[in-house]
C-alpha positions in Angstrom: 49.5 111.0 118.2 51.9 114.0 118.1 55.2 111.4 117.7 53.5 109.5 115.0 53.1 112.8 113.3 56.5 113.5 113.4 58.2 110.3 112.6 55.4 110.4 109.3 57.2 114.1 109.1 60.8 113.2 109.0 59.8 109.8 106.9 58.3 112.5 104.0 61.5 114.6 104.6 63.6 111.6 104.1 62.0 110.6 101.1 61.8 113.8 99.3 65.7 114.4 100.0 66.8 110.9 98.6 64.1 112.0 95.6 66.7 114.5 94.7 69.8 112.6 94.5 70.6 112.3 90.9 71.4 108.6 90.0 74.7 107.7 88.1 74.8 107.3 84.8 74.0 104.3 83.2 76.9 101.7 81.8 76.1 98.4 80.0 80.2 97.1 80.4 83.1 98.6 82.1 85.4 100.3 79.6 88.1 98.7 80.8 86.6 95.7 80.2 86.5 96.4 76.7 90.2 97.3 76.9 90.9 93.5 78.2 89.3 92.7 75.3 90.6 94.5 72.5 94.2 93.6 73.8 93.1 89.9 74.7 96.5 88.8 72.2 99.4 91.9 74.0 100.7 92.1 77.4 99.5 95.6 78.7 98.9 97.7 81.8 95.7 100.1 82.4 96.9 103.2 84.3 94.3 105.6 85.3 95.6 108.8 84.4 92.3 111.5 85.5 89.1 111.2 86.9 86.6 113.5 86.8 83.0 113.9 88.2 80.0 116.1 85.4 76.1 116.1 85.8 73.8 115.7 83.2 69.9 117.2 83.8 69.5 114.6 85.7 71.9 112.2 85.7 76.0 112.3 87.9 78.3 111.3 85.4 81.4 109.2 86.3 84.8 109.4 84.2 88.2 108.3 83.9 90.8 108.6 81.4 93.4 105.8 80.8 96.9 105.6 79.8 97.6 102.0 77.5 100.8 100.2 78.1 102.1 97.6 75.7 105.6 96.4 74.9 106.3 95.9 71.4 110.0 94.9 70.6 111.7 95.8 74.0 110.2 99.5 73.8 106.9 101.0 76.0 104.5 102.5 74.2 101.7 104.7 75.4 98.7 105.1 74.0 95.9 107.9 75.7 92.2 107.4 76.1 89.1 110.2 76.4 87.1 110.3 79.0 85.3 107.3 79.9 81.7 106.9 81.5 82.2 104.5 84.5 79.3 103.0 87.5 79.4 104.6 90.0 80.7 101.6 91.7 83.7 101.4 90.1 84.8 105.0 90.2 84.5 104.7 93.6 86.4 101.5 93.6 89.5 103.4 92.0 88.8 106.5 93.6 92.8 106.0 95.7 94.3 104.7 92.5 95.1 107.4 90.3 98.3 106.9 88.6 98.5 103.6 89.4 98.2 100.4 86.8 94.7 99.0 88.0 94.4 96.5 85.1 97.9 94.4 84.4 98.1 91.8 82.0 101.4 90.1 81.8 102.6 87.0 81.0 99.3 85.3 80.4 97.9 86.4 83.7 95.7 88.9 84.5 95.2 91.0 87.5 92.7 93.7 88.4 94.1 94.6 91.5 95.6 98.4 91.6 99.8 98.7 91.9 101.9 101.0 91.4 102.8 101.6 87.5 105.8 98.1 86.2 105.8 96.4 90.2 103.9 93.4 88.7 106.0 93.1 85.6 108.9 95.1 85.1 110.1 96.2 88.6 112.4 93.4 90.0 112.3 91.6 86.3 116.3 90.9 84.9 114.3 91.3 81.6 114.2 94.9 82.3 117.1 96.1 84.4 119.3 95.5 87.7 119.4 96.5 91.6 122.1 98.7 91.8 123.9 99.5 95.1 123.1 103.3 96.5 125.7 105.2 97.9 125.7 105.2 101.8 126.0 108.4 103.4 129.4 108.9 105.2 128.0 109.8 108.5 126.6 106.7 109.1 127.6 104.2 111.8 129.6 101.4 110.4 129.4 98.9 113.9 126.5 96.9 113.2 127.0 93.0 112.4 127.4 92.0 108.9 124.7 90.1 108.5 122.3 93.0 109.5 123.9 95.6 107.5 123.9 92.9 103.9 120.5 92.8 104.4 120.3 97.0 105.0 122.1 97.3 101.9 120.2 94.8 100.3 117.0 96.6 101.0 118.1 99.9 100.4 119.4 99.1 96.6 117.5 100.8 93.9 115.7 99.5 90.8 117.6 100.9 87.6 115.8 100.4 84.3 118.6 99.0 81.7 116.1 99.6 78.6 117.0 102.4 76.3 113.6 103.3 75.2 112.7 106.7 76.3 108.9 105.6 77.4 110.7 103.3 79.9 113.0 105.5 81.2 110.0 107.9 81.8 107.3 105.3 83.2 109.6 103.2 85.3 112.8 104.9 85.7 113.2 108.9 85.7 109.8 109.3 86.9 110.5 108.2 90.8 113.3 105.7 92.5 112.3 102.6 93.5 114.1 100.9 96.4 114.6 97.3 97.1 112.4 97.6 100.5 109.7 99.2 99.1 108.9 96.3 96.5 109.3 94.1 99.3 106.3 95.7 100.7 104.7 95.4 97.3 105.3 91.5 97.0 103.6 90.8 100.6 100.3 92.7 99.3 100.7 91.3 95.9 100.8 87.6 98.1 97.4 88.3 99.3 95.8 90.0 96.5 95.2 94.0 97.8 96.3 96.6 96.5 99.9 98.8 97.4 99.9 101.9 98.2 103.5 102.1 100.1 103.9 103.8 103.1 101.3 106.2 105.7 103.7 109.1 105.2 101.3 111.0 107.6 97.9 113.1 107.6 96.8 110.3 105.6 99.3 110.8 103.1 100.9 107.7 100.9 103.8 106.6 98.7 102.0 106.1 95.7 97.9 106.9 94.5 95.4 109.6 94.6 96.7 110.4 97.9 100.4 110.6 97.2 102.4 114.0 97.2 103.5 112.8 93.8 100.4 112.9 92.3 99.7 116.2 93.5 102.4 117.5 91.9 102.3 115.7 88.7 98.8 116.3 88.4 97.3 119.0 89.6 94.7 119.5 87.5 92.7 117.0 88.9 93.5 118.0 92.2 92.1 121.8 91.2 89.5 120.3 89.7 88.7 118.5 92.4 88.6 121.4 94.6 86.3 123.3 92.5 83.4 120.8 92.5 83.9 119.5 95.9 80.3 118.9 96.6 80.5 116.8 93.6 82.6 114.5 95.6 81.6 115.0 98.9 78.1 113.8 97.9 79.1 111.1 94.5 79.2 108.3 97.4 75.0 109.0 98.3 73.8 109.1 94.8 71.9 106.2 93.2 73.7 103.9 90.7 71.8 102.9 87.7 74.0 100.9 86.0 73.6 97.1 84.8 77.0 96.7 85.5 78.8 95.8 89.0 82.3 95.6 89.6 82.2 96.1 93.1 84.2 98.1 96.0 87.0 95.6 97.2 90.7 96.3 97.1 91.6 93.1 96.4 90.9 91.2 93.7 91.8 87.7 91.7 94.4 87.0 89.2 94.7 84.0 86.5 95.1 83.1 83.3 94.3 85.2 80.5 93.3 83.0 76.8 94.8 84.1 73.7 
């Protein structure tokens, strides 16, 4: 008797606690859905550029903030979004991915799988600029065979943007190097639709993403705010999604053709 008391006890328990998890806030459509939409006739790129977590009486309330890519006559232009109520599923989706383009359209096809900002587009495209040759460092060893050190120098040769428009130089130029190797990684995740995120750098650090030291540094606010709601995100993953809309928690994703 005294066990079926107590597992009716910590049933009650259980219930009450999951009574007081605010669900998530309502969406009918992804906003970046309507984005696809509105651009249906440009090439673009969705780069999420903040995320943030607020409550409502009784509601959790899932944003993100978007920077809109387009070229128009050889030059990038950017275009800012406010904040923008998500599900709760696809926050979580993105949570990694900030910074990164996580809707591309280019070309006529479109792909919702997360990259780092111009690899699917611009990076390793003649239409935009060149691998140049980086200077090797005089210390080092000059004895291995050829073929092995063309293919060193091959992978070690740096993307250079040849577009004089300033937003290009910023996005995909000035902003970080990218080397010959590490779009080679890119291509063989690309291949099999998931998502790039460059190297483990350690303590579960990575090239590019939320988790990248680049991000930290370019934007810190969201790292600080981050910090100060912390139970906010320890606990978003628990709550109880109300929203009409799923989009799902994969990293990888498909890509086709987009009508005009």
């Amino acid at each position: 008797m005294k066990k079926v008391l107590f597992i009716i006890t910590v049933c009650v328990l259980i219930a009450a606690c999951g009574d007081n998890v605010k669900p998530a806030k309502e969406v009918s459509i992804e906003p970046t859905e309507a984005i696809i939409e509105n651009y249906k006739d440009n090439d673009f790129s969705i780069v999420l550029d903040d995320m943030q977590i607020e409550e409502e009486a009784n509601l959790m309330v899932y944003q993100q903030k978007y920077k809109i890519l387009t070229v128009e006559e050889d030059s990038l232009h950017v275009k800012s979004t406010p904040w923008k109520t998500v599900s709760q599923n696809y926050f979580t989706k993105h949570e990694n991915d900030l910074g990164m383009e996580i809707i591309s359209k280019h070309d006529n096809k479109l792909s919702r799988v997360a990259q780092p900002v111009g690899f699917g587009w611009a990076v390793g495209n003649e239409k935009h600029g060149e691998w140049e040759a980086v200077p090797q460092d005089s210390t080092s060893t000059t004895t291995t065979a050829t073929n092995t050190t063309n293919n060193s120098n091959n992978n070690h040769r740096r993307w250079r943007t040849n577009n004089s428009s300033f937003f290009f130089w910023y996005w995909l130029g000035t902003r970080r190097n990218t080397y010959r190797n590490d779009y080679n990684g890119y291509q063989t995740s690309a291949a099999r639709g998931a998502s790039y995120y460059g190297r483990n750098t350690g303590s579960g650090s990575y090239d590019y993403g939320t988790r990248s030291s680049h991000q930290k540094t370019t934007r810190s606010s969201f790292f600080t705010r981050k910090t100060t709601n912390a139970s906010r995100w320890s606990n978003h993953k628990t709550s109880r999604s109300s929203s009409r809309y799923s989009s799902g928690s994969s990293t990888r994703s498909r890509s086709g053709g987009f009508g005009k």
